[in-house]
C-alpha positions as CSV (number, residue, x, y, z in Angstrom):
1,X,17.1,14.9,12.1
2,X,14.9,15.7,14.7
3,X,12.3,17.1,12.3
4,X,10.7,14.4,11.8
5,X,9.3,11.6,13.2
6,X,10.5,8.2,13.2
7,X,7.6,6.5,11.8
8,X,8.0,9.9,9.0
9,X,11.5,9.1,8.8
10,X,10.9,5.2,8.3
11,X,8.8,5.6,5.7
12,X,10.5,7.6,3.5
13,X,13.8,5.2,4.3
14,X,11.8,2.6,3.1
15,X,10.6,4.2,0.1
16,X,13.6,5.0,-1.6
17,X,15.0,1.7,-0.5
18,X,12.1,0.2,-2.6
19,X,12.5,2.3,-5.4
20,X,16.0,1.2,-5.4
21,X,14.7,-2.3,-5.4
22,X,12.0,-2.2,-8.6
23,X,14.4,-0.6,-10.6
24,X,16.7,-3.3,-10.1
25,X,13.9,-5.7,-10.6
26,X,12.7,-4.2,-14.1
27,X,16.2,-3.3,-15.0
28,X,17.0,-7.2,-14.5
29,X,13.1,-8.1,-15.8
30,X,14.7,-6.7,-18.9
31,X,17.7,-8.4,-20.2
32,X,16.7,-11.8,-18.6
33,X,13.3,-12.0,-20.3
34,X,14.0,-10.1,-23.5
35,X,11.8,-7.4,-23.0
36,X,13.6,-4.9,-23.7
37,X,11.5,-1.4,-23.7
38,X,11.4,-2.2,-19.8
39,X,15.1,-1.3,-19.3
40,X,13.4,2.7,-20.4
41,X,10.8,2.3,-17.5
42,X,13.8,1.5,-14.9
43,X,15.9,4.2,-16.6
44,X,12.9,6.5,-16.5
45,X,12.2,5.7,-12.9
46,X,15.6,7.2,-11.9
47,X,15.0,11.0,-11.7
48,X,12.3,10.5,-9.2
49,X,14.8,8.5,-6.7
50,X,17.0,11.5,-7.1
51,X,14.4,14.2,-5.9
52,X,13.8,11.6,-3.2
53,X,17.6,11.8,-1.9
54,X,17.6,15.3,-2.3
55,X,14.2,16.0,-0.1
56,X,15.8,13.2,2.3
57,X,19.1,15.4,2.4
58,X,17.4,18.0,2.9
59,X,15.3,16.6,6.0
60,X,18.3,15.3,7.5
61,X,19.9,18.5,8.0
62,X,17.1,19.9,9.9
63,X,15.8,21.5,6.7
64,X,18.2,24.3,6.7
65,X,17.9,27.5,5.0
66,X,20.6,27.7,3.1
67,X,20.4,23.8,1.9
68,X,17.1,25.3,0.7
69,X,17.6,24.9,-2.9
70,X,17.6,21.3,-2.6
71,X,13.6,21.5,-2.8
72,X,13.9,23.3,-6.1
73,X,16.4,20.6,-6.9
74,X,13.8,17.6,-5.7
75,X,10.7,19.4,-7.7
76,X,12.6,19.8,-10.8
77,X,14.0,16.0,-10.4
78,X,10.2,15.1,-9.5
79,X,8.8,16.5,-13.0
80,X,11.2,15.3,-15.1
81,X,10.9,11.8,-13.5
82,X,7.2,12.1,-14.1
83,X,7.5,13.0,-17.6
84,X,10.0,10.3,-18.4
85,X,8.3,7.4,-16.6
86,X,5.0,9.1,-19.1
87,X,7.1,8.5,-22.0
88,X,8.1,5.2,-21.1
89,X,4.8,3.7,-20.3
90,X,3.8,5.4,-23.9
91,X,6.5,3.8,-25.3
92,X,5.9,0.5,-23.7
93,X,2.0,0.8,-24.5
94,X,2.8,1.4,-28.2
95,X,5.6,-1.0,-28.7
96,X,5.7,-4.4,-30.9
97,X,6.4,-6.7,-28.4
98,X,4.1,-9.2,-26.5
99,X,4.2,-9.9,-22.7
100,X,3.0,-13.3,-22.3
């Protein structure tokens, strides 16, 4: 774990605990409000917290060789977390319901 700082290390702590945190928020934003395409932006959202654990893994292990394919792991993860939290914002932009 000494590969990275501590202020590195905070910071991408704090991140994923974050992205834990809005996806509970919109996940919760909707069923209690009723909006319910939002519950596809926190679904959509999840992929990228997985390449986040797996680049964190990966640090945390002193970025060993042969844990290596954990990047290709948290690239893949990152591009399909991009592409679904695209879909969802198109699906959110083009659905029926109001937000006010």
């Amino acid at each position: 774990m000494h590969e990275l700082s501590f202020v590195t290390w905070l910071i991408h702590i704090s991140s994923v605990i974050e992205w834990i945190f809005a996806i509970l928020v919109i996940n919760k934003i909707s069923t209690y409000k009723k909006y319910n395409l939002f519950f596809w932006l926190s679904l959509a959202m999840v992929p990228n917290l997985i390449g986040a654990m797996c680049a964190i893994t990966w640090h945390m292990y002193d970025n060993q060789e042969n844990l290596y394919g954990l990047v290709s792991l948290q690239g893949i993860f990152t591009f399909i977390g991009n592409s679904t939290l695209a879909l969802a914002a198109i699906i959110i932009f083009k659905g029926k319901e109001t937000y006010e």
